[in-house]
C-alpha angles and dihedrals in degrees: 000000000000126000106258090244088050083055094057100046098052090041081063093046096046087045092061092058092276100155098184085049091055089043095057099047082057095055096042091055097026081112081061083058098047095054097048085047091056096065086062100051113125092029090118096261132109121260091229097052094053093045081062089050093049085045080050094058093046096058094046083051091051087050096049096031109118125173102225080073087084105211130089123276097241083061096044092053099040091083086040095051096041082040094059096049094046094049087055097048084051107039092040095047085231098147104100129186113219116238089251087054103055087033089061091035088055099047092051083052095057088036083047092055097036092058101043080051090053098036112024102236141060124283125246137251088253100048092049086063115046086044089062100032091233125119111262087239084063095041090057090055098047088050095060093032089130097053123101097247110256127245127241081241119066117231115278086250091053126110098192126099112251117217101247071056084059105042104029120116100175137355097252100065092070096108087062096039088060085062086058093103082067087065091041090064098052089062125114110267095250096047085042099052083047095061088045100049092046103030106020092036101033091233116153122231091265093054094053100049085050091056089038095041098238138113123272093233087063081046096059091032093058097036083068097049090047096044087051093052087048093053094043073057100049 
């Protein structure tokens, strides 16, 4: 990666119709570009098309990129960059669900109405996934397969605290927080179905306990619990 005052000159440069300068800036974060990317892997889409539209986003950050704005390029172009591949996954309908997926998406649906038929209420967590011999992590996924993937941001007309809200400690640390999905993913099953469910599937704390059968004050007992450990890990 560039110096920051590097950055700046080059930005100017590019601005004023430099093509090598914008070429540069490119190649110097083009590892920005690869972690952002990798969140994106498996979404039916070649690695190298969206390394162009991450290379996309940040051309269209170098061009918009002005220094009054008072914070560092590479934090100015995350949301760009992330912005550019999202766009493409929404407006060209690109993010595809696998046979086995809506196939097991559709069965806990049937098991999901069946039991709420036989019981009166609506199955667990748990249940939903003993009954279909899958992990409750994978469960949760299959059940909003046909969800867009949410960001770690929340969208500009949200209220709710997103969970790099939750975590950050200064705005400079965005690029690592971006990696946060790593830590995500070494969590115990129970603490990481938690994070997904409230955090990856939008559900509120009452929703959850009610898919975990528990109650919603040990939700939010344990999500604190979960969202300090995280950030003793950022």
């Amino acid at each position: 990666m560039l110096e920051h005052e590097e950055t700046l000159i080059l930005i100017k440069k590019a601005q004023t119709g430099d093509g090598n300068a914008k070429g540069l800036l490119v190649e110097h974060n083009m590892p920005l570009i690869k972690s952002i990317v990798k969140r994106y892997i498996g979404r039916m889409i070649e690695y190298d098309d969206l390394i162009q539209l991450g290379s996309l986003g940040l051309i269209k950050a170098i061009n918009n990129f002005n220094t009054d704005f008072g914070v560092r390029f590479s934090t100015y172009a995350v949301p760009m960059i992330a912005g550019e591949i999202k766009r493409f996954l929404r407006d060209d309908g690109s993010v595809k669900v696998s046979r086995a997926l809506k196939a097991l998406s559709q069965s806990i649906a049937q098991f999901s109405d069946d039991f709420k038929k036989r019981f009166d209420r609506d199955p667990t967590l748990e249940e939903i996934a003993a009954a279909t011999g899958v992990e409750p992590a994978e469960a949760v996924f299959a059940m909003d397969s046909s969800r867009y993937p949410l960001s770690l941001t929340p969208p500009p007309d949200s209220d709710e605290l997103s969970i790099l809200d939750r975590l950050a400690s200064n705005d400079d640390d965005i690029i690592d927080k971006m990696q946060i999905k790593e830590i995500i993913d070494g969590l115990p099953e129970r603490e990481r179905t938690i994070i997904i469910l409230r955090y990856f599937r939008d559900k509120t704390q009452t929703e959850v306990a009610r898919l975990m059968g528990v109650s919603q004050v040990q939700i939010s007992r344990l999500e604190g619990k979960i969202l300090e450990k995280l950030k003793a890990n950022i």
